[in-house]
Residue frames relative to the residue before (quaternion, step in Angstrom):
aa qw qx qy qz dx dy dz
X 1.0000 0.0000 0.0000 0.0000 0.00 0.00 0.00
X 0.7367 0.4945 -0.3243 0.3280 3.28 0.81 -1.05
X 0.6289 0.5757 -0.2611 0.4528 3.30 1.74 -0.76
X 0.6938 0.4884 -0.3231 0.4192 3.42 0.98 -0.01
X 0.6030 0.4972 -0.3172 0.5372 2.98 1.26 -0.48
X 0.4151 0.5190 -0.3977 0.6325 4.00 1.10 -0.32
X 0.7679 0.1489 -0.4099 0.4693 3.94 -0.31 -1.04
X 0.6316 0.5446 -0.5069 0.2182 4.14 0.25 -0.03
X 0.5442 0.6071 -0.3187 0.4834 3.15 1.72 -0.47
X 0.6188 0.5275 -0.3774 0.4432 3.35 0.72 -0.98
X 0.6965 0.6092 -0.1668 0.3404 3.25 0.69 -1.20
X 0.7480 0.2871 -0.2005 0.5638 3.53 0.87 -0.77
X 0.2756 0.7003 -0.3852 0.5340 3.37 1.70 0.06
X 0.7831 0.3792 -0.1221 0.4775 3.51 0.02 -1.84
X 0.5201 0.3559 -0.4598 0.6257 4.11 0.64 -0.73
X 0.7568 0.3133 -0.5416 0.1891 3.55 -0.81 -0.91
X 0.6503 0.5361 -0.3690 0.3920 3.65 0.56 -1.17
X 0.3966 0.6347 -0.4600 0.4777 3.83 1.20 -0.86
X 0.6944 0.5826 -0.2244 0.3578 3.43 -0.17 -2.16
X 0.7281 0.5300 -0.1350 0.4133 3.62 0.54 -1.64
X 0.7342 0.3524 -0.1844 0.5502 3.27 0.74 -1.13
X 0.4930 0.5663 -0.4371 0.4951 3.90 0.65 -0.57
X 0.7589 0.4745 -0.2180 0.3890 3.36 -0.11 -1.81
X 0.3071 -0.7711 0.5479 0.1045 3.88 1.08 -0.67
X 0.0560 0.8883 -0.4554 0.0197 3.63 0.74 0.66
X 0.7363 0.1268 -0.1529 0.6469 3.74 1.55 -0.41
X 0.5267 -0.6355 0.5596 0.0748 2.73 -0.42 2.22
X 0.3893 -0.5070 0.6999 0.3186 3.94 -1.42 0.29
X 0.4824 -0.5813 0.5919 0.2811 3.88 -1.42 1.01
X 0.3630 -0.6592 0.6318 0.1859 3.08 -1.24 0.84
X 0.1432 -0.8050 0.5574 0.1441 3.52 -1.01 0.88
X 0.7204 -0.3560 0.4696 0.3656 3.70 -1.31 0.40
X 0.4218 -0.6580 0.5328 0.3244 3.54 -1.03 0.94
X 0.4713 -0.5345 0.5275 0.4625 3.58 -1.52 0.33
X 0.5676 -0.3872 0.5957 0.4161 3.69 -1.83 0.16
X 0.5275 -0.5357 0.5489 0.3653 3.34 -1.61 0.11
X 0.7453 0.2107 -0.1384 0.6173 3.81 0.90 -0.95
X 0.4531 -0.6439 0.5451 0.2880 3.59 -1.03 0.54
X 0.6014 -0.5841 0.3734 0.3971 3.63 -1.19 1.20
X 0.2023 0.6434 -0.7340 -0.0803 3.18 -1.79 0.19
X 0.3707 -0.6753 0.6189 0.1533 3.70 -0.96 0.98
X 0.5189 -0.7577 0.3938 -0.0398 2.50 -1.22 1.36
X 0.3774 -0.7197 0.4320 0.3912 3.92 -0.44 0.94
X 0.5583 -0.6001 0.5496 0.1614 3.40 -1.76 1.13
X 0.3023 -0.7096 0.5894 0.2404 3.38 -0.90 0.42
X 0.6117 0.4236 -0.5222 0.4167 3.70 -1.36 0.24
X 0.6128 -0.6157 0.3969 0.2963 3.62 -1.31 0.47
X 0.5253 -0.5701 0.3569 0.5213 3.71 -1.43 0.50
X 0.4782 -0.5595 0.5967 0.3196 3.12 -2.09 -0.14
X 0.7646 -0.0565 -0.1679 0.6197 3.74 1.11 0.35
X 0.2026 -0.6788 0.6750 0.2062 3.02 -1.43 -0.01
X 0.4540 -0.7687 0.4505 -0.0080 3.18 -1.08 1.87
X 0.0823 0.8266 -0.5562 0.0234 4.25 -0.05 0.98
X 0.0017 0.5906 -0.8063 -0.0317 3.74 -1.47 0.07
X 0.6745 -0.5372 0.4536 0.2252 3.72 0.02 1.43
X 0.6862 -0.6219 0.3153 0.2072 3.61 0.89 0.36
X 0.3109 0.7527 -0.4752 0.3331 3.00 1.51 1.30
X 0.2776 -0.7974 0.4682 0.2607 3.49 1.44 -0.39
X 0.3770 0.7823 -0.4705 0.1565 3.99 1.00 0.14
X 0.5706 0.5446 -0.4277 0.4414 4.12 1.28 0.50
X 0.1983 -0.7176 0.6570 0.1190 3.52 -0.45 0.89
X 0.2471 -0.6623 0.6769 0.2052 3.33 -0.99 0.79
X 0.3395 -0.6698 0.5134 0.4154 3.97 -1.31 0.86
X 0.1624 -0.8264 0.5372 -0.0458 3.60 -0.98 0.12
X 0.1953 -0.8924 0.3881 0.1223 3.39 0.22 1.65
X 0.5813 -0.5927 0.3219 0.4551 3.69 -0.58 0.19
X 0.3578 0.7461 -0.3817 0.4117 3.38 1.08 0.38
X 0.7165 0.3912 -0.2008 0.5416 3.22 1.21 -1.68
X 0.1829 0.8320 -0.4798 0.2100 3.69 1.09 0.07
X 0.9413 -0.2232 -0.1045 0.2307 3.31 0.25 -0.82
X 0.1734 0.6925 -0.5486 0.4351 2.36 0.68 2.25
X 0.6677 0.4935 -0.3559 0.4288 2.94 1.24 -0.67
X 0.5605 0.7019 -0.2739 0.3438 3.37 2.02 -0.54
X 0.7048 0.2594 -0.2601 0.6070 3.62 1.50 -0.78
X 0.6651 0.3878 -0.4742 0.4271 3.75 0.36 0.69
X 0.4253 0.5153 -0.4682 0.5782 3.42 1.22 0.43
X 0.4419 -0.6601 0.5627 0.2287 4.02 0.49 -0.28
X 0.7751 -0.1813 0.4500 0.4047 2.87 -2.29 -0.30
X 0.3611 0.7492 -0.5510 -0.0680 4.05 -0.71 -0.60
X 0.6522 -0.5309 0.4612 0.2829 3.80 1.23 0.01
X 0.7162 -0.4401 0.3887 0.3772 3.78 -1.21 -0.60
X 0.5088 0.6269 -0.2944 0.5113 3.07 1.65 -0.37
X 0.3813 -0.5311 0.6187 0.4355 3.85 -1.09 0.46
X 0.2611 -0.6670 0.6615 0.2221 2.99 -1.67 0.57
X 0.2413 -0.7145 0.6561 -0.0282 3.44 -2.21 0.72
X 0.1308 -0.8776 0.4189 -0.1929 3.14 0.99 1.82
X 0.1273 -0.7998 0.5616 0.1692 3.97 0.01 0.90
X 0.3735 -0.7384 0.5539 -0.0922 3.16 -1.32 1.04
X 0.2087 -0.6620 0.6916 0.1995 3.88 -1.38 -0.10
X 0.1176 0.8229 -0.5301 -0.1676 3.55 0.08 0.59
X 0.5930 -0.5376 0.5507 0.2370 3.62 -1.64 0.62
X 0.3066 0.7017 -0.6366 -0.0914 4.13 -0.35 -0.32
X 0.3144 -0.7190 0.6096 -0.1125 2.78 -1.23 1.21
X 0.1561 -0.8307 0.5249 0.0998 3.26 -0.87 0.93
X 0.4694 -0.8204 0.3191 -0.0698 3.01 -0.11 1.68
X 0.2649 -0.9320 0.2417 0.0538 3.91 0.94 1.22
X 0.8899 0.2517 0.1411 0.3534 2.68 1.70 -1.74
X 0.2913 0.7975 -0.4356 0.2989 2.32 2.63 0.39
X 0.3944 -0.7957 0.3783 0.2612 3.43 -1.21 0.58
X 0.5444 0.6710 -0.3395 0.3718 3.18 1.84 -0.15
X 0.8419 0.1542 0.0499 0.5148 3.26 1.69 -1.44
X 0.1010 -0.8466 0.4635 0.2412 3.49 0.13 0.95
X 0.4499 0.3754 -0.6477 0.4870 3.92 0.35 1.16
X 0.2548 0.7159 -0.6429 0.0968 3.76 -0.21 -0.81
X 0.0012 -0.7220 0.6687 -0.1777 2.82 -1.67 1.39
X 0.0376 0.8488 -0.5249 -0.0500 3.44 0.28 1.34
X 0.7179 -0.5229 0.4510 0.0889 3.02 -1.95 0.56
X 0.4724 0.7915 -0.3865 0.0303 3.47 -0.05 -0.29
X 0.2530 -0.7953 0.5479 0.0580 3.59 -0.56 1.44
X 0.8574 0.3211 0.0428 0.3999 3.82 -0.79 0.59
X 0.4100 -0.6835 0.3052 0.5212 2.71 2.10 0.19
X 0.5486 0.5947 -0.2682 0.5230 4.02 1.20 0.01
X 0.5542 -0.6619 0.4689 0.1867 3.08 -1.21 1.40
X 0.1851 0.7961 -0.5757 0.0207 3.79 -0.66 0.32
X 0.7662 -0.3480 -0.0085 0.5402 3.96 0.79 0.69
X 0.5052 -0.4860 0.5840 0.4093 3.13 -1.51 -1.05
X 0.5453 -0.4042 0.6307 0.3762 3.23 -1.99 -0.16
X 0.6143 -0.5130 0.4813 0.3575 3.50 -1.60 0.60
X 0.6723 -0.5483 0.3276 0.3741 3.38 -1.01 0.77
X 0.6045 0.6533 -0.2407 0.3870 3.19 1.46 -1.20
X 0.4631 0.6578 -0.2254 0.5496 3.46 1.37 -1.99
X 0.7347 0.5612 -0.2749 0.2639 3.60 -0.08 -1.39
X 0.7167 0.5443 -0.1867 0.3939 3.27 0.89 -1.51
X 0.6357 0.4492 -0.1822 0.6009 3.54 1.51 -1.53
X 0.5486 0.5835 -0.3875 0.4565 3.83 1.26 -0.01
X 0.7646 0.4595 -0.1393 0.4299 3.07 0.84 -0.89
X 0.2598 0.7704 -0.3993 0.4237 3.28 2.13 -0.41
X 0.8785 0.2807 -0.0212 0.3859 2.00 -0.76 -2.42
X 0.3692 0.7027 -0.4522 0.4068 4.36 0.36 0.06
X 0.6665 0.4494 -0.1129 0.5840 2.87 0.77 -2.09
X 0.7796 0.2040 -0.3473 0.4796 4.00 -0.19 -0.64
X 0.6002 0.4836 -0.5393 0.3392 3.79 0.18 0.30
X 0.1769 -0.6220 0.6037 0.4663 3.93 2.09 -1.20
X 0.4894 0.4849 -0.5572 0.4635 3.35 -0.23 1.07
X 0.1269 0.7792 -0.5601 0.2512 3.69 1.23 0.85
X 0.9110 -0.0964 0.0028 0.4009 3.39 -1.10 1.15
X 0.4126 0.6344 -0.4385 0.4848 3.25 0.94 1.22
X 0.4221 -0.6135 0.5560 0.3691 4.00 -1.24 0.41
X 0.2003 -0.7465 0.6298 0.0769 2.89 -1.31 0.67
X 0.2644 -0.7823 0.4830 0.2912 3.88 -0.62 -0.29
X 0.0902 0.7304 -0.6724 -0.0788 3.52 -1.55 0.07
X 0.4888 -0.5487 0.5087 0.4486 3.27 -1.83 0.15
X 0.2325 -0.6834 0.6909 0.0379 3.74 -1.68 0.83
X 0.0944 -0.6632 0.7282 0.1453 3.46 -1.49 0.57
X 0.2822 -0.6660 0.6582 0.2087 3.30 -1.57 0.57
X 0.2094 0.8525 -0.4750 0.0605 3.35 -0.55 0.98
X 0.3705 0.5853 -0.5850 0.4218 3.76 -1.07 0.81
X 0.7655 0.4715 -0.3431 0.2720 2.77 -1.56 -0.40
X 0.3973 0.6352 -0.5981 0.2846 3.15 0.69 1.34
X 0.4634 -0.2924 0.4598 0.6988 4.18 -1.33 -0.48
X 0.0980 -0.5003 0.8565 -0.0809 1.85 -2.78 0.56
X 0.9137 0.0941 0.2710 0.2878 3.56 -0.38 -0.39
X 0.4047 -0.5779 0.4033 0.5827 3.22 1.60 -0.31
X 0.6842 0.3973 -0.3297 0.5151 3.83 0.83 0.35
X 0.4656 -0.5949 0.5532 0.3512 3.63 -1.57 -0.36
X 0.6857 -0.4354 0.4941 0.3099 3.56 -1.63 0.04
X 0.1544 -0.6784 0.6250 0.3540 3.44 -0.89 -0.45
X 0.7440 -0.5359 0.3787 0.1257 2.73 -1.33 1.32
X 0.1455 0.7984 -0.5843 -0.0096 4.68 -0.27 0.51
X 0.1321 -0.7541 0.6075 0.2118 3.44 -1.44 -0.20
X 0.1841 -0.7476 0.6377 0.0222 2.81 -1.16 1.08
X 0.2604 -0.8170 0.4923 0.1493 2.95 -1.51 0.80
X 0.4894 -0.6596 0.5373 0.1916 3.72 -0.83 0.46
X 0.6518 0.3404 -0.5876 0.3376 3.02 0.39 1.92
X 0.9189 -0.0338 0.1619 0.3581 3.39 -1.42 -0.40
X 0.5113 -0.6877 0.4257 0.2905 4.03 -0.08 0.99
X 0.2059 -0.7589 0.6128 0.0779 4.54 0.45 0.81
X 0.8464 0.1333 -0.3190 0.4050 3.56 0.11 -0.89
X 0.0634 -0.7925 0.4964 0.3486 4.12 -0.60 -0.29
C-alpha cells in the first residue's frame, strides 16, 4: 500500500510539473523592434554659448563607435604613414533624447557626427554647463582627429580628442 501510494504521488507530482511547463507561465518579454538605422541626434543650428579651452592639452577623448570609423577617416585627411592630428571646431551638444543615455553629449566635428563623451565625462559636462547657466545649450571646442597611422601591415583607428578641461578624475 505504502508503495503505491508513493508511485501516486510521484505521479501526480510528474503531470503537475508537465501541466506547468506546457502552459509556459513566464512568457519571454517582448521587446520593441530595432530602427532600421541606429540613432544619431542631430546638430542644432544657432551659435555656441561658450567656447571651452585647456591651452591645448587635448586630455578629453571623445568615445567613438566603429561605425564613426569612416568619418573620422575622411576628416582626418590625406596624412601618409604617419598618424594624423587634424584640428577641428567641435560642436558638443547635449543630447536629451538619446534613448540609450539620458546625460548624452554628442560630438560633432565639421558639422558631422563622430561620438559622444563617456557617460561618466557627460555628467561633469553637464555640471560644469549648469554652473556657467549655459544649461542645455552647445557649446564649442578645438578637436584633433588623430590615429590612423601604419602599424603592422594595418592602420590605427582613428579618436578625437578634445581641447578642454579633464571631466572624468
Amino acid at each position: 500500500m505504502e508503495i503505491a501510494l508513493s508511485l501516486l504521488i510521484i505521479a501526480v507530482t510528474a503531470f503537475a510539473v508537465r501541466a506547468i511547463i506546457k502552459t509556459n507561465p513566464a512568457k519571454p518579454m517582448v521587446l520593441p523592434a530595432r530602427p532600421a538605422t541606429p540613432y544619431e541626434p542631430a546638430l542644432p543650428t544657432g551659435t555656441a554659448a561658450l567656447h571651452w579651452s585647456d591651452d591645448g592639452r587635448y586630455l578629453v577623448e571623445v568615445v567613438t563607435e566603429s561605425r564613426y570609423q569612416n568619418t573620422l577617416k575622411e576628416l582626418a585627411g590625406e596624412h601618409g604613414t604617419q598618424a594624423a592630428a587634424t584640428p577641428y571646431l567641435a560642436t558638443l551638444v547635449p543630447d536629451d533624447v538619446n534613448p540609450y543615455e539620458s546625460a548624452a553629449v554628442a560630438v560633432f566635428l565639421g558639422g558631422r557626427m563622430t561620438g559622444y563623451l563617456s557617460p561618466k565625462a557627460a555628467v561633469a559636462f553637464r555640471a560644469h554647463l549648469k554652473r556657467k547657466e549655459v544649461e542645455g545649450q552647445i557649446t564649442t571646442c578645438d578637436a584633433q582627429v588623430r590615429g590612423g597611422g601604419a602599424w603592422q601591415n594595418g592602420r590605427l583607428a582613428y579618436v578625437v580628442v578634445l581641447d578642454m578641461e579633464p571631466l572624468e578624475r
